[in-house]
N, C-alpha and C positions, 0 to 999 in steps of 0.2 A: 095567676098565669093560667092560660087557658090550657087543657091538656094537649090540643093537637101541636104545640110551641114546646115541650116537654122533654121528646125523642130529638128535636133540632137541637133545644138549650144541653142536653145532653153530651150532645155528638160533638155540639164547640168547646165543652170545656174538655172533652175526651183527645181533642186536636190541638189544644195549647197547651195541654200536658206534655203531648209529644212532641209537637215542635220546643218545648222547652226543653226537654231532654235531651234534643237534638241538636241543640242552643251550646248548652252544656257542655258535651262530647267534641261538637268543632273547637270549642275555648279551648278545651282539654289540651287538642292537639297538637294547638299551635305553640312552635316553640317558645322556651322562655329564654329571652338571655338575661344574663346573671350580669350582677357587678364584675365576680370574677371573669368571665368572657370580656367585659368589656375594662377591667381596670391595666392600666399599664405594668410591666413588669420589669425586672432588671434579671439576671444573675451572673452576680460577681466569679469570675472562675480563673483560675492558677492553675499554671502547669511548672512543671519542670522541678518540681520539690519533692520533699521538701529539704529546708536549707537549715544550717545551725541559728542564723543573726535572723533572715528576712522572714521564714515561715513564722517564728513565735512574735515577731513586731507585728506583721498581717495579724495574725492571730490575737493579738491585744487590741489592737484598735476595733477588728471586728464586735469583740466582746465588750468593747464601750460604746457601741455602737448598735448593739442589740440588731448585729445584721448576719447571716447564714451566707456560706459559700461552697462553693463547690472546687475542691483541689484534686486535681488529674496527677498521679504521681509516678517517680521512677521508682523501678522496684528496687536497682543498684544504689538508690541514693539515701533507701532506708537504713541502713547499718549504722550505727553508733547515734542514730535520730529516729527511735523507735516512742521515745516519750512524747517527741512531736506531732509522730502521727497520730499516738496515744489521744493527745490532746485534741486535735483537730477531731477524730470521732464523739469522747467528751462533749468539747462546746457546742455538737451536733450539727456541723459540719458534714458535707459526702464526701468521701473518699473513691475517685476514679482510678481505672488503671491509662495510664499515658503510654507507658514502655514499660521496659525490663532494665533496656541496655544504653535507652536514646543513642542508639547507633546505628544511621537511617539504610549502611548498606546489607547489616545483619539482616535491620526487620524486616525488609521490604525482601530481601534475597530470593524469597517464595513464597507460597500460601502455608507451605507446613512452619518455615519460619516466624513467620506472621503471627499465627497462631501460639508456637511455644513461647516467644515473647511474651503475648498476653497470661498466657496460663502463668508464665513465671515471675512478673508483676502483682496478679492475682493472689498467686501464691504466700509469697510477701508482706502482701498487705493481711492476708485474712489471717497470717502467723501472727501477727504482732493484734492486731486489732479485734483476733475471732469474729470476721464476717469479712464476706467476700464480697467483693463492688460488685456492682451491675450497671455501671456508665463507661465508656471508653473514649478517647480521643485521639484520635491520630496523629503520630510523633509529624511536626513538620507540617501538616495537614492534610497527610495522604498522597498518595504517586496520581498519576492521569487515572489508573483503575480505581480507583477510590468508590464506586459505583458499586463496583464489582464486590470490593472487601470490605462495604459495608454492609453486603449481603451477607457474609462469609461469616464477620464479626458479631449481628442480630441474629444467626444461627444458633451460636454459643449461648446467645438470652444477656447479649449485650445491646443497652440503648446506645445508640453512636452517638456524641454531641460534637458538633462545630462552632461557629462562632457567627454573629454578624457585626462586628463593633472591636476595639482593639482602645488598648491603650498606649499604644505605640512602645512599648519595652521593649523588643525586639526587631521594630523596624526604625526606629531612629535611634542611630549611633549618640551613645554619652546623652542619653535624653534627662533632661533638669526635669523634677516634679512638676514643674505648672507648664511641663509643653508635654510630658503625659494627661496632665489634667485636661488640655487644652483636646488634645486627642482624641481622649475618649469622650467627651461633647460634642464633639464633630462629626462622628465617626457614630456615632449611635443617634443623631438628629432623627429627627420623624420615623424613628423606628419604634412602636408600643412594645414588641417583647423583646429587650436588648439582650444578646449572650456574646459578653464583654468580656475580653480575653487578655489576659494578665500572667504573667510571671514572678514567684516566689523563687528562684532559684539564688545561688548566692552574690550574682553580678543586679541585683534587683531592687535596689537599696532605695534608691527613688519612687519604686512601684508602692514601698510602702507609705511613702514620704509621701506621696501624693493620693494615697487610699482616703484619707478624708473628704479630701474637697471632694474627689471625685461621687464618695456618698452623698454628700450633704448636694450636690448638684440635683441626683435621682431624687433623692427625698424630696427637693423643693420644688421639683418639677412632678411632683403626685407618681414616682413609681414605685411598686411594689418590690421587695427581694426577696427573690425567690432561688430556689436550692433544687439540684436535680436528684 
């Protein structure tokens, strides 16, 4: 190569260095999605427990099931069902607070109401299980403020969870397991991250009755279960 070719051949390999680098850095940037981002979700959640008969039958079939849930509980409804809750921590389970008292004209009464409910739910549960929740869910689903005092409630260093899916346990009267089953396919259609809302309490006996299909429906339909 002639020398006066030397300073140019130079100066281009000195410039697709750099442009390479700079190749690099934009890749870098751009974001990645993940399987997790894109895979679908479920989680299974209970309120109103836990119960003597329906919490430890949920809680069995979960466990043949190799599936996690999330139970929302009342604080009043812990006493003489402290191994249940026992358990549900155990099988590695969340444990939320739902109420104190499930009694909607107490909690709602005020914001200072509001609040001592929760703490004495909280209380409760971290008695019996040594550790305090960090999810909450509104008895009922919350008043019109519900905006308001889920401000009020993420102050305290509570996540609020709601629901978008239902198994119909408490909106159809005397519901048969396979028109809960039926319900919660319905009701959770075209939706990837479903938070499917269920009842353990002691009128709930179908909920658990039909807690299989309603798994084996997610699973066959590729979704994950996940746990708050």
């Amino acid at each position: 190569m002639q020398k006066k070719y030397i300073p140019f051949a130079a100066l281009l390999v000195i410039m697709l260095v750099i442009l390479a680098h700079i190749g690099i850095r934009l890749t870098a940037a751009v974001p990645a999605f993940t399987f997790a981002e894109e895979e679908k979700q479920v989680y299974l959640t209970f309120d109103d427990g836990p119960s003597s008969k329906v919490t430890p039958r949920i809680l069995d079939i979960l466990e043949e099931e190799n599936v996690k849930a999330t139970f929302f509980v009342v604080g009043d409804r812990i006493a003489s069902r402290e191994d249940i809750l026992r358990r549900i921590v155990k099988d590695g389970h969340t444990v939320g607070v739902h109420s104190q008292t499930h009694d909607y004209s107490k909690i709602y009464a005020s914001d200072k109401a509001l609040l001592a409910d929760i703490d004495a739910c909280a209380a409760a549960v971290k008695k019996v299980t040594g550790s305090a929740p960090s999810v909450y869910r509104f008895p009922f689903g919350g008043t019109k403020e519900r905006k308001r005092l889920t401000s009020l409630v993420e102050e305290k260093g509570y996540r609020v969870v709601g629901w978008n899916a239902v198994c119909g346990d408490e909106e159809i009267p005397n519901a048969s397991a396979e028109a809960l089953y039926l319900q919660s396919v319905k009701t959770a259609k075209g939706i990837r991250k479903v938070v499917l809302l269920c009842h353990d309490s002691t009128t709930h006996a179908a909920t658990a009755e039909a807690l299989p299909r309603i798994i084996a429906h997610f699973r066959e339909a590729g979704y994950v279960f996940r746990t708050f």
